[in-house]
C-alpha positions, 0 to 999 in steps of 0.5 A: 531543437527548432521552435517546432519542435520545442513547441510540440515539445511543451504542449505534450509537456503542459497535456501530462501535467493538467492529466496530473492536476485533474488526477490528484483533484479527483483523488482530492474530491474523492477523499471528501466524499469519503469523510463525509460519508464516514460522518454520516451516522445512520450507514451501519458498519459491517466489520468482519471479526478477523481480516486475513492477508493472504498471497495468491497467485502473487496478488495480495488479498486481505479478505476478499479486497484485492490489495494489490498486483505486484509484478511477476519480476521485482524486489517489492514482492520478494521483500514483502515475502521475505517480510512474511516469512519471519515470525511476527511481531520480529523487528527487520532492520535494513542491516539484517537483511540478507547480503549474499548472490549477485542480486541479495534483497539488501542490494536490491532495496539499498536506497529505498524507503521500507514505507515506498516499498510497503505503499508500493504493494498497497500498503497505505494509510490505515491498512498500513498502521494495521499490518506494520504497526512500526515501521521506517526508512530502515526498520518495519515490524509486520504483525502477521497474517491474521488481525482481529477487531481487538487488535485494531482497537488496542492500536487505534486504528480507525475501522471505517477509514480502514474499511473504505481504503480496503474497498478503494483499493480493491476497485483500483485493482479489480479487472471488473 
């Protein structure tokens, strides 16, 4: 590689990593903001009684915030789907997935973390200590489609985080 080459090379190189710098610096400033404004008493908290996932037209809704956009072809939302359509509360270990075809969901995610794949649809956080209430490399417990305000409490989660991380993703992903 000549030292042209090589310099381009690095400039492009030092550019990606001050974008990446300056995006987890927002995020880090972001965060702040967010804690800051959860310890602020005097703003009333409006929670909904229930909070309902649901899929439509592939993208996951929980309420009216869009979670997240999973893409039309991928082993992320075929999983999730899979993850839904057994009863709830139903532990899933890795071993039990199903293993036939050419392309089986087991083969599909065989090194990847169950949690990666969870935070990879939007859940994170809160939202997911809320839905999956166990979860790990190779098990996750889904809770279902329906979460009411007892529920968060018997499990501690923390409603305004929950709510603002909500709200947060669903700035990520709207098209507005």
């Amino acid at each position: 590689m000549k030292l042209k080459e090589k310099r381009a090379f690095n400039m492009e190189v030092l550019k990606n990593l001050k974008e990446r710098v300056k995006k987890s610096e927002e995020r880090r400033i972001l965060k702040k903001e967010i804690i800051e404004e959860l310890k602020d008493k005097k703003r009333p908290i409006n929670i909904p009684k229930t909070f309902e996932l649901q899929v439509k037209d592939r993208n996951i809704w929980i309420n009216d915030y869009l979670l997240s956009k999973p893409h039309a072809v991928g082993t992320n939302y075929e999983f999730f789907e899979y993850i839904r359509n057994k009863p709830k509360n139903t532990k899933i270990d890795r071993a039990n997935l199903p293993d036939f075809g050419t392309l089986s969901l087991k083969q599909e995610v065989k090194n990847r973390s169950f949690i990666k794949i969870l935070n990879a649809l939007g859940f994170k956080g809160e939202i997911l200590k809320t839905f999956f209430p166990k979860r790990g490399k190779n098990v996750v417990v889904y809770r279902g489609d329906k979460i009411t305000i007892k529920d968060l409490d018997n499990s501690g989660i923390k409603k305004p985080i929950f709510l603002k991380e909500l709200e947060l993703a669903n700035l990520k992903n709207s098209p507005k």
